[in-house]
N, C-alpha and C positions, 0 to 999 in steps of 0.2 A: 301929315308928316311923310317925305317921303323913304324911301325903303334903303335901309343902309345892304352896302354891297359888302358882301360876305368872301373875306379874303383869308388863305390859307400862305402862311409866309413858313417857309424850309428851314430848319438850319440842321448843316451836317456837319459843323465840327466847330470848336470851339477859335478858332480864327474865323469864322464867317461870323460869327453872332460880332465879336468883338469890330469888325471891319462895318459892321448894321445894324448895327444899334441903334445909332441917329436913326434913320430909315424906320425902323420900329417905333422909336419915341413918335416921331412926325405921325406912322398912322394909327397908333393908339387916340391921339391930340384929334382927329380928326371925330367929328361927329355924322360923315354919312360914310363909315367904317365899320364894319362887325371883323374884326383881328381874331384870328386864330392862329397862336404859333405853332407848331409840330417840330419835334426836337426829335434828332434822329444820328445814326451814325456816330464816330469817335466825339458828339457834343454830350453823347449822355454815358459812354465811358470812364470811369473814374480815371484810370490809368494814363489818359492822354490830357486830365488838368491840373492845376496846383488845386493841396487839400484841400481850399477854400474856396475853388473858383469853378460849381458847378454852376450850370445854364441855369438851369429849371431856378434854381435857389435864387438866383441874381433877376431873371422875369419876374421872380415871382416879388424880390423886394422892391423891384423898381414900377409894380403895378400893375402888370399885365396879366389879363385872365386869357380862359380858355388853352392852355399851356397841354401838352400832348406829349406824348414819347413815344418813339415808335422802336423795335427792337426788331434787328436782321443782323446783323454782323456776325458772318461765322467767324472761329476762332481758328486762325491761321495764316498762314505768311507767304501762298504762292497764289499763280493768277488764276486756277481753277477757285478759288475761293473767294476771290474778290468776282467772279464771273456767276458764280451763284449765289454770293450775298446780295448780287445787283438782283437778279429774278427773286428773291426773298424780298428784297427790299420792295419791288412792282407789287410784289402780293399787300405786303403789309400796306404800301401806302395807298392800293385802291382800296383796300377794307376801311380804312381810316376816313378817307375821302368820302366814300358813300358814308359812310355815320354823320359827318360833319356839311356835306352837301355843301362847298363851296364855289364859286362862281370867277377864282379867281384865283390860282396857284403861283408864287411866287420864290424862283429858286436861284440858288447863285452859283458861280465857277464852272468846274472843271471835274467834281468828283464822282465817284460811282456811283454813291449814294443817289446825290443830285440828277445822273441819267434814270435813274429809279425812280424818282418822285415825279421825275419831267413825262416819263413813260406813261406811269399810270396814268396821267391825270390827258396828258392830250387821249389818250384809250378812251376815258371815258368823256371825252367831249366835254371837257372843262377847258376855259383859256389857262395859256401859260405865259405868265412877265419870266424873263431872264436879266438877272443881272451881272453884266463883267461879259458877255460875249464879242464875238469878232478879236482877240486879243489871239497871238502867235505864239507857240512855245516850244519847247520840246516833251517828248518822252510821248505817251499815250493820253495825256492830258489835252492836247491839241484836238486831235479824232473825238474825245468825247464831247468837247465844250463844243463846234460846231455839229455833234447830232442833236447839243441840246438846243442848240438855236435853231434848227428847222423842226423841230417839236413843240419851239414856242411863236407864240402868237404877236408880242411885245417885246420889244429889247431896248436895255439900257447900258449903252457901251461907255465907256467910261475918256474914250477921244476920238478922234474924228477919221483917225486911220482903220479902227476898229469897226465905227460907224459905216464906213466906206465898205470893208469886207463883208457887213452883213447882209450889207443893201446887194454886193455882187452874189449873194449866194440866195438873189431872189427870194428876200425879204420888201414886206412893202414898204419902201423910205415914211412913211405914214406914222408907221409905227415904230423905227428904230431910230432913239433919242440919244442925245448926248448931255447928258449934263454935269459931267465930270466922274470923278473917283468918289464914290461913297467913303471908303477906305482914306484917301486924302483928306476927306473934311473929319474925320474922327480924331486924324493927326493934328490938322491946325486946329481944331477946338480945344482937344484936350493937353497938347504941347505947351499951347500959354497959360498950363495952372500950374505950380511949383509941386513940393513936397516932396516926399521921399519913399523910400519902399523895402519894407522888413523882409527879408530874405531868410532870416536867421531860421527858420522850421520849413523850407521849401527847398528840396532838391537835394543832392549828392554828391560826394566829393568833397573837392577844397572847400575852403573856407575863402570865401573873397567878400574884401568890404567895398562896397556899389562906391564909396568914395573917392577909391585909389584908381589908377589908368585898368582901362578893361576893353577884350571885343568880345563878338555878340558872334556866336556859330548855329549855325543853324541850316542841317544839309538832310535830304530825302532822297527817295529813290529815284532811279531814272529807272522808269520799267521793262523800258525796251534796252538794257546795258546790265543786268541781273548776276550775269557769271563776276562781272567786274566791280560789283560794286563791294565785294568787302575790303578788296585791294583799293579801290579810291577811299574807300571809310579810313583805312591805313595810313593812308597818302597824307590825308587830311589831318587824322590824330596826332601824328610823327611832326608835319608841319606847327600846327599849333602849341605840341610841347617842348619844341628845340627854341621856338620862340621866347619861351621862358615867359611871357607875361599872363594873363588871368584872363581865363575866358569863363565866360554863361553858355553852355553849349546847351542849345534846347535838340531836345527826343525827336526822332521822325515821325513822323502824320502814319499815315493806317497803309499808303500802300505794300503791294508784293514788294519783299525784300524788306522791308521797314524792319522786323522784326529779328529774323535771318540774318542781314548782313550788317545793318547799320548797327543796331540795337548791341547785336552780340558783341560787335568788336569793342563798343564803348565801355559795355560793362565787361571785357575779359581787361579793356585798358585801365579801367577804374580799381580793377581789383586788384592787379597785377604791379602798376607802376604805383609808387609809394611818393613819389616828391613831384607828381604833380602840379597845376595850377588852375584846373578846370572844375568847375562844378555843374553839373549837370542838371537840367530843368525840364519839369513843364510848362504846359501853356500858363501865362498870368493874366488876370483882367483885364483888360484895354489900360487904365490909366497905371496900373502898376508898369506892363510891358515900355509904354511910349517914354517913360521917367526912364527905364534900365536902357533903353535903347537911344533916348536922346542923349545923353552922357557917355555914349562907349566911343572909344577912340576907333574903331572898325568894326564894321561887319563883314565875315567870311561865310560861303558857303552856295545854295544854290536855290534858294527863299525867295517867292517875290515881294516878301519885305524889305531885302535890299533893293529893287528896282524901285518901286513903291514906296513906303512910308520913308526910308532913307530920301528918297530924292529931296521929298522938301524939308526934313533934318540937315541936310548936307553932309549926310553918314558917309565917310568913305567907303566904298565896298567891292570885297573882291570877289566876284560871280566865279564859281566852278563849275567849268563841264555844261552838258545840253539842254541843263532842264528849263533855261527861260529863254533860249535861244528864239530869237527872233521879237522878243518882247521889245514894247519903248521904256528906252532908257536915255538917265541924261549923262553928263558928264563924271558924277560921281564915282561910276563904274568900271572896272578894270577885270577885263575877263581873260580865266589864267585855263588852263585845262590840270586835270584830276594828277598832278607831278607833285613831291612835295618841296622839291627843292622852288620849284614854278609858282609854287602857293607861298610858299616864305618868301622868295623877291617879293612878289604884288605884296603883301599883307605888310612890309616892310619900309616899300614905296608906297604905299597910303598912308600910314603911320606916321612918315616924315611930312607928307602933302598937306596932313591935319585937313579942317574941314571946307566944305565946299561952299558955294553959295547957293540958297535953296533952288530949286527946281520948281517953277509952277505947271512941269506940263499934266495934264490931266487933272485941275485945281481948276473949282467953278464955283459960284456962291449958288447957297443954296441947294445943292446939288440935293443931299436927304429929301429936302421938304417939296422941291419939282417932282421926286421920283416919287414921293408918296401920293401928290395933287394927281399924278398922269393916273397913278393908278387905281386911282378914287372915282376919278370923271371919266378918262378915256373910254371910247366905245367899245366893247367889247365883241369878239366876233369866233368862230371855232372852222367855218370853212376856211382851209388857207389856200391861194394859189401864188405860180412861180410869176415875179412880176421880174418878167425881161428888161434889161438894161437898156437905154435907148443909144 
C-alpha cells in the first residue's frame, strides 16, 4: 500500500472555508490523502459568524477528522497588533506543524493570518500550495498575497493574467496552475439548488423579509486610508439610508480599523437612527449566503464577492474606493469613489439596469477536484530558485 501524503489545509476566516470547501470534500474523497485541517484566525472567532455557523461544528458534521484550532489573535484594532498577531500566529503555527509533521501546507488569499502560516511552514522546510495568488488589488493586501507566493512552492491562480504575474515574479511555470476560481465553482454548484433562508434569530437592526427587493453591503478597511475611513463608513451609511430600501449590511473582516472606524459608525448608526432599513450581519454558511445574495437587486461596497461570486449571478455591483483596484472584473461593475451623493447615482443606475448576463471569466470544470488531484501527486520540492523569463 503505498504511503498517503500528509496534507495540512489553513483556514483563516470564515469566507475561506466557505469559498473551499469543494476543495476539502475533493481531498478528504481521496485515498492517498491524510487531511488535516487547522482552523485559525476570525474562522474560529464567534463574533465574526452567524450563531450557527461555526467551522469546526460544520467539518466536524460534514466528516472530517483531524480538525485543529489554532489561537493568536490579539484583541485590538490598530496595525501594531495585527503586526504581532502575525509573529504569534508564526509561533503558533510552527508548534502545531512539528506535532502534526505534514509534508504539504496549503493556504489561501491575502490575510495575515495566511502570511503566518505560509512563514512557518516554508522556515521549517515543509512545501507550500497557495491558493488565489498573482491576483491585483488594493490596500496592504497586494504586498502580502505576493510575499506569500515567493514562500510557496505551488500556486493555483485562479486566471491566466494572474498565472502570468506569478510565473513574472520567477515562479517555475511547472508549478503555477490555473484551473479556475475554487470560489466560482461553489457558486454554480450551489446556485442551482433552490430553498430559502431563516434570518429571523441572525443579526441586528431592521426587520427585512429576504422576499421583498433588497441589496447586499458589505465594505472593509483599506489599511493604507485609516484616518479616512470612518468618514467613508459615513459616506456610505447616509447613501444607503436616503435610498430608503432594505439592505443586509454584513460586519467587517478583522483588519486595523475594522473595529475603530467601520464597526463603531454602524453601531453609533444602529443605535441612533430609529427608521432605518438595514440589518446588520454576519457571515452565513455558503449555501445560506449564495440564496440571500443571488436574490438582491445590488450589491454595494468594496468585497471581492462583488467582483467574484456576483459576476456569474449577474449581481449588479457598485465597487467603492481602492480596495480591489486592479482586480478582474466583468461588466457587472461600476466603480464609484467613497462620495455619498456618488454612491447613490451608481446604486441607483444598477438598480434600474437590473441584472446582468452571467460572467464565465475565471469559471473552469472541475476546478476543486484538479486542485486536490495536483496536490495529491504533484512532486514535491522545498529548494526554490528564481526561474528567469526568456
Amino acid at each position: 500500500m503505498s504511503k498517503k501524503r500528509k496534507i495540512c489545509f489553513v483556514i483563516t476566516s470564515f469566507i475561506h472555508y466557505a469559498r473551499n470547501f469543494l476543495v476539502l470534500e475533493e481531498l478528504k474523497r481521496r485515498s492517498d490523502v491524510d487531511l488535516h485541517v487547522i482552523i485559525a484566525g476570525t474562522a474560529i472567532l464567534p463574533k465574526y459568524s452567524a450563531h450557527h455557523a461555526h467551522v469546526k461544528e460544520m467539518l466536524t458534521k460534514d466528516g472530517f477528522n483531524n480538525i485543529y484550532e489554532v489561537y493568536f489573535n490579539l484583541e485590538g484594532d490598530k496595525p501594531i497588533v495585527k503586526a504581532k498577531s502575525t509573529g504569534l500566529g508564526i509561533i503558533e503555527f510552527s508548534s502545531l506543524y512539528d506535532l502534526i509533521g505534514p509534508e504539504l501546507v496549503v493556504v489561501r488569499g491575502d490575510r495575515f493570518e495566511t502570511l503566518a502560516a505560509a512563514s512557518a511552514a516554508a522556515l521549517m522546510n515543509i512545501t507550500v500550495a497557495h491558493i488565489e495568488g498573482g491576483d491585483v488589488s488594493g490596500t496592504l493586501d497586494e504586498a502580502i498575497r505576493h510575499s506569500i507566493t515567493k514562500l510557496s512552492h505551488i500556486h493555483f491562480a485562479t486566471n491566466d493574467a494572474s498565472r502570468n504575474r506569478i510565473i513574472q515574479m520567477g515562479e517555475h511555470p511547472d508549478y503555477v496552475f490555473n484551473f479556475g476560481s475554487p470560489d466560482l465553482e461553489v457558486v454554480m454548484r450551489l446556485s442551482k439548488k433552490g430553498g430559502t433562508v431563516d434570518l429571523r434569530n441572525t443579526g441586528s437592526g431592521a426587520a427585512i423579509d429576504p422576499s421583498d427587493d433588497y441589496i447586499i453591503v458589505s465594505y472593509h478597511p483599506v489599511t493604507t486610508e485609516l484616518e479616512q475611513l470612518a468618514e467613508y463608513t459615513k459616506a456610505l451609511l447616509g447613501a444607503v439610508h436616503e435610498l430608503k430600501i432594505s439592505a443586509f449590511w454584513f460586519w467587517p473582516n478583522f483588519d486595523a480599523g475594522a473595529e475603530e472606524k467601520i464597526s463603531r459608525e454602524l453601531r453609533v448608526f444602529n443605535n441612533k437612527v430609529r427608521d432605518h432599513k438595514i440589518r446588520f450581519m454576519r457571515y452565513l454558511p455558503p449555501q445560506d449566503y449564495l440564496i440571500l445574495l443571488r436574490n438582491a437587486r445590488c450589491f454595494v461596497g468594496n468585497s471581492s464577492s462583488g467582483l467574484k461570486e456576483c459576476s456569474y449571478l449577474g449581481i449588479p455591483v457598485v465597487n467603492i474606493g481602492s480596495r480591489q483596484k486592479g482586480r478582474a472584473r466583468a461588466e457587472h461593475v461600476l466603480d464609484v469613489v467613497e462620495d455619498k451623493k456618488a454612491i447613490m447615482e451608481a446604486v441607483k443606475l444598477q438598480l434600474s439596469h437590473g441584472p446582468y448576463n452571467p460572467s464565465l471569466v475565471c469559471t473552469a470544470k472541475n476546478t476543486s477536484r484538479n486542485i486536490a488531484k495536483t496536490l495529491a501527486t504533484v512532486n514535491l520540492y522545498i529548494q526554490k530558485s528564481f526561474k528567469d523569463l526568456k
